[in-house]
C-alpha positions as a Python dict, from the first residue, in 0.01 Angstrom:
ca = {
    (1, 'X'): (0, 0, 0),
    (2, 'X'): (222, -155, -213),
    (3, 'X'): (431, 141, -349),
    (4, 'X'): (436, 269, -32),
    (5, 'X'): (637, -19, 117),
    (6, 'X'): (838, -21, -248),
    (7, 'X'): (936, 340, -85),
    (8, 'X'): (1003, 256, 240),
    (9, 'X'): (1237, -34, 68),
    (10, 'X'): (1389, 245, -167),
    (11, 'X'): (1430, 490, 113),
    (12, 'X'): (1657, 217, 384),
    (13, 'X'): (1785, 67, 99),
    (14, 'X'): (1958, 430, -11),
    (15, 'X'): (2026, 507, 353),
    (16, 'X'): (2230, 223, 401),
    (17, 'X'): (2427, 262, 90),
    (18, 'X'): (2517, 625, 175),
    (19, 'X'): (2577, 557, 534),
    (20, 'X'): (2952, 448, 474),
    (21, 'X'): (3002, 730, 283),
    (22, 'X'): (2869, 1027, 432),
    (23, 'X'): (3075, 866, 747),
    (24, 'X'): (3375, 878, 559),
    (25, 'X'): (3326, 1260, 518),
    (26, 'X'): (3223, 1351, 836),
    (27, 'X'): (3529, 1133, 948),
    (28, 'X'): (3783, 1341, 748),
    (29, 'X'): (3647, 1659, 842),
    (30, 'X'): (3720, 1575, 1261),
    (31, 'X'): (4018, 1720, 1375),
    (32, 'X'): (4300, 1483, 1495),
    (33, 'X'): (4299, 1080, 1446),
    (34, 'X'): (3918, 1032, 1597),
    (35, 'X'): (3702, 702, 1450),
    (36, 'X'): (3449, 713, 1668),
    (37, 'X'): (3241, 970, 1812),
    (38, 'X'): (2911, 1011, 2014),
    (39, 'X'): (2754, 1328, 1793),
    (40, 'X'): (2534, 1200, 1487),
    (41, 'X'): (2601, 1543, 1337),
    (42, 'X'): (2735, 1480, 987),
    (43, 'X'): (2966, 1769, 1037),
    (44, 'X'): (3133, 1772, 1361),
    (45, 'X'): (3114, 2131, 1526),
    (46, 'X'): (3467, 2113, 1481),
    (47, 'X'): (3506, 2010, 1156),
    (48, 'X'): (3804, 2149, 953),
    (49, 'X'): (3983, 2063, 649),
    (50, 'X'): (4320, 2015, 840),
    (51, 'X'): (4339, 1603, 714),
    (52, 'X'): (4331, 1730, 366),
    (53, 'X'): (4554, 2034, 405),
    (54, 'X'): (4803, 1753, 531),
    (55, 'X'): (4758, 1535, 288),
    (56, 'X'): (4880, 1738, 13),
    (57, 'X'): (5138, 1973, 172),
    (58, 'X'): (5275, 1675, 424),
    (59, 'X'): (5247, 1362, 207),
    (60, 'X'): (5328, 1263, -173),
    (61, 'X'): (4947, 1266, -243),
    (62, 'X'): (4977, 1424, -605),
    (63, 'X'): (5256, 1204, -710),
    (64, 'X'): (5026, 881, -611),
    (65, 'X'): (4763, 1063, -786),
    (66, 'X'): (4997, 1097, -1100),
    (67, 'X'): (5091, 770, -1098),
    (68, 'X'): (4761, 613, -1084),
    (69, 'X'): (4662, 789, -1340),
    (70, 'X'): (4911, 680, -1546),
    (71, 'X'): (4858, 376, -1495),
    (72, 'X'): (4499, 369, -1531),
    (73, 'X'): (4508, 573, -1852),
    (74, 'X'): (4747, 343, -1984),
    (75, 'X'): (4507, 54, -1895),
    (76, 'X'): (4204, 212, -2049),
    (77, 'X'): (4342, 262, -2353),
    (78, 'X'): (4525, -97, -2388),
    (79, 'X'): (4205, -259, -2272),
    (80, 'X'): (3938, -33, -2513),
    (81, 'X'): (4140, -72, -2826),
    (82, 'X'): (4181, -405, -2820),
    (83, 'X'): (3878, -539, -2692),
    (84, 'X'): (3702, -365, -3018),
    (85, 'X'): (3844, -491, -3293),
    (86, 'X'): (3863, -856, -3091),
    (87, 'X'): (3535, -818, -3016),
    (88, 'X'): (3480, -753, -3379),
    (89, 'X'): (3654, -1083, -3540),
    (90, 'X'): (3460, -1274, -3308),
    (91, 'X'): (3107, -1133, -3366),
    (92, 'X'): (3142, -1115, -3737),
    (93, 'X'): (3373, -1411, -3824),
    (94, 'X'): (3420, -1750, -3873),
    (95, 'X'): (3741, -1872, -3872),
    (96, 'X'): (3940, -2146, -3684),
    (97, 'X'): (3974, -2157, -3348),
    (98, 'X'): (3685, -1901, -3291),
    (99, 'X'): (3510, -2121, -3050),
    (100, 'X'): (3846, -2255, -2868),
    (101, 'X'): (3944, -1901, -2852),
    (102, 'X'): (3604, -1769, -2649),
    (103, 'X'): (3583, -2069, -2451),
    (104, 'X'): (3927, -1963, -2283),
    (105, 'X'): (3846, -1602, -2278),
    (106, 'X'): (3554, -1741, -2063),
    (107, 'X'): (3769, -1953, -1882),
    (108, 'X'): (4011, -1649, -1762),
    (109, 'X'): (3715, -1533, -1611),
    (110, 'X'): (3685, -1805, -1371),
    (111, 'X'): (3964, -1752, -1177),
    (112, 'X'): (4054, -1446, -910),
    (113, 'X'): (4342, -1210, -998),
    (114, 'X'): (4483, -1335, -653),
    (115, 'X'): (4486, -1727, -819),
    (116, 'X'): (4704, -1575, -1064),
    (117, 'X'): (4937, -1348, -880),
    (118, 'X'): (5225, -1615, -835),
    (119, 'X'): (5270, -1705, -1218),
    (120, 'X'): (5170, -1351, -1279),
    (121, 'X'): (5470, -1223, -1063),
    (122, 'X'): (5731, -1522, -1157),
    (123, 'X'): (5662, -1401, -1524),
    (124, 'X'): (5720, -1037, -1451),
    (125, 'X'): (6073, -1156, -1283),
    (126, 'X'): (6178, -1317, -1564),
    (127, 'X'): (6102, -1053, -1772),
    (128, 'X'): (6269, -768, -1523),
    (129, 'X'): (5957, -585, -1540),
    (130, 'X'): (5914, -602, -1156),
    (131, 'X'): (5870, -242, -988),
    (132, 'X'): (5806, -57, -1324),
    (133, 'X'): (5507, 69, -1472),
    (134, 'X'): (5518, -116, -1764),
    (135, 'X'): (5452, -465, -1535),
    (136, 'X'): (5140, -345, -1374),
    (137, 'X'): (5010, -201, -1717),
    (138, 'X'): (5071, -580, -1843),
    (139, 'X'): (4927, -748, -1555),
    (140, 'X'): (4604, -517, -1525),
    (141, 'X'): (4547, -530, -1888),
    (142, 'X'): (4541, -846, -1934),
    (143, 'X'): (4313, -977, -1671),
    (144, 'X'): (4070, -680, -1747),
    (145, 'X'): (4125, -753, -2150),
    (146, 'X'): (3889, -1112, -2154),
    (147, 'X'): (3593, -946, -2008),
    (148, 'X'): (3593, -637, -2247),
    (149, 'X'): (3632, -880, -2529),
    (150, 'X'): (3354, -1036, -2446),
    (151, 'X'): (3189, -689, -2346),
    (152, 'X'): (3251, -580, -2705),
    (153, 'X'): (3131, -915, -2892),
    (154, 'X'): (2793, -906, -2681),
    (155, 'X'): (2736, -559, -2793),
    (156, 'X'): (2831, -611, -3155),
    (157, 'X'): (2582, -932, -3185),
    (158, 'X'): (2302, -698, -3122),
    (159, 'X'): (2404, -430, -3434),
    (160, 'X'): (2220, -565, -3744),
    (161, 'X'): (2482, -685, -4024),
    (162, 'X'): (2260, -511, -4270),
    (163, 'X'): (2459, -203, -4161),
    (164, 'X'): (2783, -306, -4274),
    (165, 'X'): (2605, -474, -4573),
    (166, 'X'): (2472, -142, -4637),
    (167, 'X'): (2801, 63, -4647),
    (168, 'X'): (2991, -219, -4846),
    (169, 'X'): (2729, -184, -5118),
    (170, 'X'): (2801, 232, -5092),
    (171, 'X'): (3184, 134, -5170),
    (172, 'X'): (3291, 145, -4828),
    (173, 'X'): (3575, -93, -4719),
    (174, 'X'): (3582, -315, -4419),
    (175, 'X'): (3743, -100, -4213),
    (176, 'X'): (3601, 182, -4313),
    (177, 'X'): (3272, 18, -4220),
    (178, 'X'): (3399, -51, -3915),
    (179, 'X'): (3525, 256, -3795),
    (180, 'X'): (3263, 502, -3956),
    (181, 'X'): (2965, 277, -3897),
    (182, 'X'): (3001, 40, -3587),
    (183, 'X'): (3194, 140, -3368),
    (184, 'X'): (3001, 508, -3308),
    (185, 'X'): (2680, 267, -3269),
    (186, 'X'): (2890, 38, -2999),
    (187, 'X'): (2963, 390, -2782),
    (188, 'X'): (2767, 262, -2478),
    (189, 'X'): (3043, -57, -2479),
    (190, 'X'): (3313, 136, -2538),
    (191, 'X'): (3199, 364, -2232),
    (192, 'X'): (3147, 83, -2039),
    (193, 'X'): (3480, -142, -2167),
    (194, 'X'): (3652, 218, -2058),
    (195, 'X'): (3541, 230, -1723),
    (196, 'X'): (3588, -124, -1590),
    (197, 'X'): (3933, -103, -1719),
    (198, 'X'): (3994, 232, -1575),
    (199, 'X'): (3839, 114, -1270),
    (200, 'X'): (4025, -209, -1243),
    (201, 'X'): (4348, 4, -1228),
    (202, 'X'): (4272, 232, -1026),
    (203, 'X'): (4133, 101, -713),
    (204, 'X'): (4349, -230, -716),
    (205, 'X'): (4590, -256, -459),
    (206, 'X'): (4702, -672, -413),
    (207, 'X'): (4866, -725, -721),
    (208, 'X'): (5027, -382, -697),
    (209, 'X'): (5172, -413, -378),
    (210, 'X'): (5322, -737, -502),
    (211, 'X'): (5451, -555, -846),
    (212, 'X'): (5583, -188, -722),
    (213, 'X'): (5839, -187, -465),
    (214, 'X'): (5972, 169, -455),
    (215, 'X'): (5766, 441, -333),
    (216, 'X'): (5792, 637, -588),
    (217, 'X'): (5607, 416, -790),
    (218, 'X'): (5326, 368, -547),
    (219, 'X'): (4951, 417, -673),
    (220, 'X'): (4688, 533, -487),
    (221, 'X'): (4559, 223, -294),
    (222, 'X'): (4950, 175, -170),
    (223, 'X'): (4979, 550, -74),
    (224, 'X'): (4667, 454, 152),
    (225, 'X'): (4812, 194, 360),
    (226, 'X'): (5111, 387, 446),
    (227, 'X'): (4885, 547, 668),
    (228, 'X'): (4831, 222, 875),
    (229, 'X'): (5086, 117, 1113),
    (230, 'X'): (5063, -149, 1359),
    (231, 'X'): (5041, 30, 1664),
    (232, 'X'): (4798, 303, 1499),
    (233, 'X'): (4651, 432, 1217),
    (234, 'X'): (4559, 851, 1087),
    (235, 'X'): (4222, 814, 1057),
    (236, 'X'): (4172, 1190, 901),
    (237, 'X'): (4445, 1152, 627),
    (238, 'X'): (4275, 766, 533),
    (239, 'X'): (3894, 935, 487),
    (240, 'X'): (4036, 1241, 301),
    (241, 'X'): (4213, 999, 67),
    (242, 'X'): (3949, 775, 27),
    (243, 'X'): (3704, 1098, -41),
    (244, 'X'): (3982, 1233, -267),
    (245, 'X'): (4017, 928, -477),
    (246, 'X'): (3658, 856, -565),
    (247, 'X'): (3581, 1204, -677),
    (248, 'X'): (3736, 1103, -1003),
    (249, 'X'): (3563, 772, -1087),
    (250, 'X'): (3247, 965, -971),
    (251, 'X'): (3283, 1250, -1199),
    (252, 'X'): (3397, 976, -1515),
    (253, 'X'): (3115, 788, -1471),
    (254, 'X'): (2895, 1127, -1464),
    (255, 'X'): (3044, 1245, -1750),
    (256, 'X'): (2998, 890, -1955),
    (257, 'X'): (2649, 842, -1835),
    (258, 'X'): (2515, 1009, -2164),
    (259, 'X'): (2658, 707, -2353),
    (260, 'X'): (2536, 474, -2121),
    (261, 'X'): (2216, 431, -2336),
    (262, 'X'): (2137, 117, -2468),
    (263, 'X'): (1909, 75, -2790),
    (264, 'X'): (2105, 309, -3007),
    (265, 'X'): (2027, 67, -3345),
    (266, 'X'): (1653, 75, -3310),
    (267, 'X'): (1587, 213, -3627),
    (268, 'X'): (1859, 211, -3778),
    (269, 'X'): (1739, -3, -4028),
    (270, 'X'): (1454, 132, -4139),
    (271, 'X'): (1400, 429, -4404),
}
């Protein structure tokens, strides 16, 4: 009886967590500007792929989709590289300032990106780095960069010193233990310290609308709102962008989900 209600729990539970979805679809797939409809067909009879025929032959969808990238890429990589050797010093070290140091990382943490968008932007001003790429690179990395520090220092507590012991006594160097010994065992946190960050840049869209001004610049989540107006809004072209811009985090997190394994120094120090 009981893992037959655990299945009844599993089955609503999945139901309403694809329900928004699967009506995002089917809303992209109606022809014209229709929201709301009567059928409970998940393909309307007369579905067609007009919205995302549009989208890219009537709108600057693949320069958005260039320019988040960009962006995200660049905020992947300047949040991963990093956040692994930081992550390092404070796992392995002892030095001054170590515990000062994490307590404010922590203390970043406590506060909403949204808190920090007026000194953020002020900053960015005085800097002349508003509408470039270069501002929202700085401003994503570095409120994504305290939480994959401390993504990075939780993972490396958990991989046995003896390991690095072990390859200084072989004549390795530091370094060398670190990059030929570590970090392939800290994969799974480097998979996961990649994805937030690439995540965090791509779906953002209040501090960018505050940062890029010119079109041309726009990412993604800006190139979305275009399509809302105050007197109406294209309902086809938003669900075919929306269905068009999570294909991508989909198929990274697919693609990473071999490294998402935890457990990889059981073992390791045995033999």
């Amino acid at each position: 009886m009981k893992k037959l209600l655990l299945y009844i729990f599993l089955i609503l539970f999945t139901a309403a967590t694809l329900y928004p979805i699967v009506n995002v679809v089917s809303i992209s797939l109606r022809p014209g500007d229709r929201l709301l409809t009567t059928s409970l067909a998940f393909i309307p009879p007369d579905a067609s792929f007009d919205s995302y025929r549009r989208l890219f032959t009537e709108n600057p969808f693949v320069r958005l989709l260039l320019n988040s990238t960009l962006v995200a890429l660049a905020v992947t990589v300047t949040g991963v590289a990093p956040a692994s050797t930081a992550g390092y010093a404070f796992s392995r070290f002892r030095f001054r300032g170590r515990g000062f140091g994490m307590a404010m990382l922590l203390t970043t943490q406590m506060f909403p990106a949204t808190m920090l968008l007026l000194p953020l932007f002020v900053m960015l001003a005085k800097l002349h780095l508003i509408n470039s790429y270069f501002g929202i690179i700085v401003v994503y990395a570095a409120t994504a960069l305290p939480f994959c520090i401390w993504q990075m220092k939780g993972y490396y507590d958990t991989i046995p010193p003896s390991l690095e012991e072990a390859a200084l006594i072989d004549g390795c160097t530091r370094w060398q233990a670190f990059f030929k010994i570590i970090l392939p065992l800290a994969a799974p946190a480097l998979v996961i310290t990649a994805l937030f960050s690439f995540m965090t840049a791509w779906s953002e869209y209040v501090v960018a609308a505050q940062v890029l001004q010119s079109e041309e610049m726009f990412t993604l989540p800006l190139g979305l709102k275009q399509f809302q107006s105050n007197m109406t809004t294209e309902w086809g072209l938003y669900a075919a962008g929306s269905v068009l811009i999570s294909i991508p985090v989909i198929a990274l997190f697919l693609f990473l989900t071999r490294w998402l394994v935890s457990g990889l120094t059981l073992g390791s120090v045995k033999g």
